[in-house]
N, C-alpha and C positions, 0 to 999 in steps of 0.2 A: 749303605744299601747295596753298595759293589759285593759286600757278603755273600748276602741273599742272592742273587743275580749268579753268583759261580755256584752257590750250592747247589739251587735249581741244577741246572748244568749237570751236576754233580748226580742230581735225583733223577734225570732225565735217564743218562748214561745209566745207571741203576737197575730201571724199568725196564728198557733194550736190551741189555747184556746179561742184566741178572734174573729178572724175572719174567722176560720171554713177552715182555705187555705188548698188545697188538699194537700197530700204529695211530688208531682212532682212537685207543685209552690214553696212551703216551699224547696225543696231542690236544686232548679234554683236560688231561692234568695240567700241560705244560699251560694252555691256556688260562683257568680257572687259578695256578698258586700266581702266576706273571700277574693277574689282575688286582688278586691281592696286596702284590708286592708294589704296585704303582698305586694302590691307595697308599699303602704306607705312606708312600711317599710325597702324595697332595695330604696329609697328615703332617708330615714330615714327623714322622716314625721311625726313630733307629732300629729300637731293641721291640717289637712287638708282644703285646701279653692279652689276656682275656678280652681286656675291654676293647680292643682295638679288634676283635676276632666279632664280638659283639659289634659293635659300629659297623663295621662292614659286610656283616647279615644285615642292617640297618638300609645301610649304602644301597643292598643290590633290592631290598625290598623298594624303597623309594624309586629304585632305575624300573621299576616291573618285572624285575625278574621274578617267576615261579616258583612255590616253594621246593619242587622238586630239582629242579637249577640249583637252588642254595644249599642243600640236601647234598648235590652232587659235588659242590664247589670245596664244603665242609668236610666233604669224604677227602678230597687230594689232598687238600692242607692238612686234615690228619697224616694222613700216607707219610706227606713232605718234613712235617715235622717227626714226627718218631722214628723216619728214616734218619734226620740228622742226631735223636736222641741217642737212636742206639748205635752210631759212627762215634758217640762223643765230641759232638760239633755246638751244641748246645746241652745247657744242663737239663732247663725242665722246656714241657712243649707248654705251650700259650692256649693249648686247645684243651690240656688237661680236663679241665672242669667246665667248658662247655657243652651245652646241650643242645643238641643237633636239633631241629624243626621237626616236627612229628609231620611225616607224612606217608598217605597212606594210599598205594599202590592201586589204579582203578582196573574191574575187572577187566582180563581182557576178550574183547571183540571176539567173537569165532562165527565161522559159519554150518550150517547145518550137515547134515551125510547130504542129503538131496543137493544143495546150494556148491558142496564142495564137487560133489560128482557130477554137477553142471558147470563147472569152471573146469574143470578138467578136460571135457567134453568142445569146448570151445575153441583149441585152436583148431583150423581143420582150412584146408584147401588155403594153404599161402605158404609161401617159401619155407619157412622157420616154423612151420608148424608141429612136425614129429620134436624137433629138440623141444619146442615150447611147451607139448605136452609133457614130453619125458623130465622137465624139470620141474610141472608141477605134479607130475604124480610121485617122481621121488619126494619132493619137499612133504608134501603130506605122507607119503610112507616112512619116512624118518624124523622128522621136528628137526632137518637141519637149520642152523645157523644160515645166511644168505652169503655168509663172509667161509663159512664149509662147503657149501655148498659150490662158489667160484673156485675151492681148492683145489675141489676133487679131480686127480689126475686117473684115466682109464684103469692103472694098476691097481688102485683102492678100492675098486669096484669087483667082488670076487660073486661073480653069478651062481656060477655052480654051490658052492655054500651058503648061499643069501644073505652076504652081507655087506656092509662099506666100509670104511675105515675111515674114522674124519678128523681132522685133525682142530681142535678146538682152542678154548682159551690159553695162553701159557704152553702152548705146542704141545698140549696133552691130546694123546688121543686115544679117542674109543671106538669101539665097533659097536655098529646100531644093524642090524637084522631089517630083512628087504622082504616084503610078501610078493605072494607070485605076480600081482597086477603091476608092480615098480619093477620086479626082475624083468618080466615081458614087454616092460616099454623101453625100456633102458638099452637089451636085448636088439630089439624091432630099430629101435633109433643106433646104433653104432653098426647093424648088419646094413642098414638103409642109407645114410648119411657117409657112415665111413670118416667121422671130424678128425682134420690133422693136427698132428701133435702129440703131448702127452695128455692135457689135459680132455676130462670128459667133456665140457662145453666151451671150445675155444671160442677165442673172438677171431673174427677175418685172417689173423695174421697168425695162426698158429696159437697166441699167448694166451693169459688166461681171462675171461671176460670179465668185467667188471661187477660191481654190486649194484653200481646204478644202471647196470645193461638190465640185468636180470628184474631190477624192483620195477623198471618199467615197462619190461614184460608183463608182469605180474598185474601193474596197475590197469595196463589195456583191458586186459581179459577179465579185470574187476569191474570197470567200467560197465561191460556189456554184459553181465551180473545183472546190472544195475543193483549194485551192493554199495557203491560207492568207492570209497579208498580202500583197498584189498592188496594187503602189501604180503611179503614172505614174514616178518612176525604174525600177522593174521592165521599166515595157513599152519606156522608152527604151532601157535594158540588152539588152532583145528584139529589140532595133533593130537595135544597132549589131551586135550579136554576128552576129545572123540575114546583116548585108552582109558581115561576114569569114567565117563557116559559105559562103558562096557565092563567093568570091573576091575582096571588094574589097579596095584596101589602104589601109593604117592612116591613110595622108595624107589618103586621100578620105572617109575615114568622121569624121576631126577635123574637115574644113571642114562636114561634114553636122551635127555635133554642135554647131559653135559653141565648142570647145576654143581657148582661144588658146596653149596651149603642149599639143605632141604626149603631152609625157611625160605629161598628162591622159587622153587617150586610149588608154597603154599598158597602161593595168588591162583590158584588152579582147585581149592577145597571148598570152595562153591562151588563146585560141580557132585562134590560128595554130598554137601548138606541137600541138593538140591533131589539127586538120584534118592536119599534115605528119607526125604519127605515122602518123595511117591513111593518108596516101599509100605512103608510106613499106611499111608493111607490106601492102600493097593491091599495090603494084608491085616491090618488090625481092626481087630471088631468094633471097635469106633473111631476107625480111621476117616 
């Protein structure tokens, strides 16, 4: 089992240096293969294969885990294994011919044009109120990530061309285009505010703020919605649905989002079927 234990290590180091994994991926993986590798071992499992990959989808159904949990669990131990396959660290992977849980993505939550332009609207008369607006009128002007969005240093922000530059999964980065209503806040807030440092929304000490500073920003001003949980996924969902509610297509809203495979973006074509209903019956003679 000391194997298993360095190779991990081995995949870890991988993740970090070679393929750039943010540190919440890195520490999902490291969690979810480590879990594996300790049933091995109340098994008492040397050499792992199928059925033992089965058993402990078994394991984590019986503990309550989620299917979507088991989904993600099956994703790293693939990762783990065809990492050591293709090192030549083992011959075949154990996951070969398993079959992942089918599961199936729920829409996501959005709020209305009225509902988002009244969250907007809400911070006003308290300290932190200009940055608080100016971070949700960006976050709905770009579908950023909350973890892009804590990146953004002043420099990435180029007003005069309207646009950001963010830096995403795997330190890829894109530029996502800024309408006049997020140039103007952004603008109003750094002439207003003046935040030290480099970053555009420091925390107290200059550094950069957190994710959980921001998402509880977010939740406050969801709150008095009365929307309920209204987190920055929410307003990203707001985003992207709000440019297919208006005509764009799926290609151009995945380069917006930072999605490196489309079929990520397809949780979002219920808004197509949904807008080509009402064309549909909007326009045809027995619609």
């Amino acid at each position: 089992m000391e194997r298993l234990y360095h190779h991990l290590d081995s995949f870890i180091r991988h993740l970090v240096s070679e393929r750039g994994s943010s540190p919440h991926t890195v520490e999902a993986y490291n969690r979810d293969i480590l879990a594996f590798i300790k049933y091995l071992e109340e098994i008492a499992c040397a050499e792992p294969e199928r059925c033992h990959v089965e058993s402990f989808m078994g394991h984590l159904r019986d503990r309550g885990r989620s299917t979507r949990s088991i989904v993600r669990g099956i994703s790293a131990l693939r990762g783990f294994f065809n990492y050591l396959l293709l090192d030549g660290r083992i011959k075949a992977s154990p996951l070969e011919d398993v079959d992942t849980p089918r599961f199936r993505s729920p829409i996501p939550r959005v709020l209305s044009e009225d509902e988002m332009g009244e969250l907007i609207r809400l911070p006003e008369g308290q300290k932190m109120a200009l940055r608080d607006r100016t971070i949700l009128e960006l976050l709905y002007a770009t579908g950023l990530r909350v973890s892009e969005l804590v990146r953004l240093k002043k420099g990435d922000v180029n007003l005069d061309g309207g646009f950001v530059v963010a830096m995403g999964k795997r330190s890829k980065e894109r530029v996502v285009p800024l309408g006049s209503y997020s140039r103007d806040a952004v603008k109003d807030y750094l002439d207003t505010e003046k935040p030290p440092g480099q970053y555009l929304f420091p925390n107290r000490r200059g550094g950069m703020i957190t994710r959980q500073a921001v998402w509880k920003i977010i939740r406050k001003y969801g709150l008095k919605l009365h929307r309920g949980r209204v987190s920055p996924h929410t307003i990203r969902h707001t985003f992207a649905t709000h440019l297919l509610e208006g005509g764009a297509d799926l290609r151009s809203v995945q380069i917006l989002l930072g999605h490196e495979d489309i079929s990520t973006t397809q949780i979002y074509t219920h808004v197509d079927s949904k807008r080509l209903k009402e064309i549909h019956k909007k326009h045809h003679p027995r619609g």
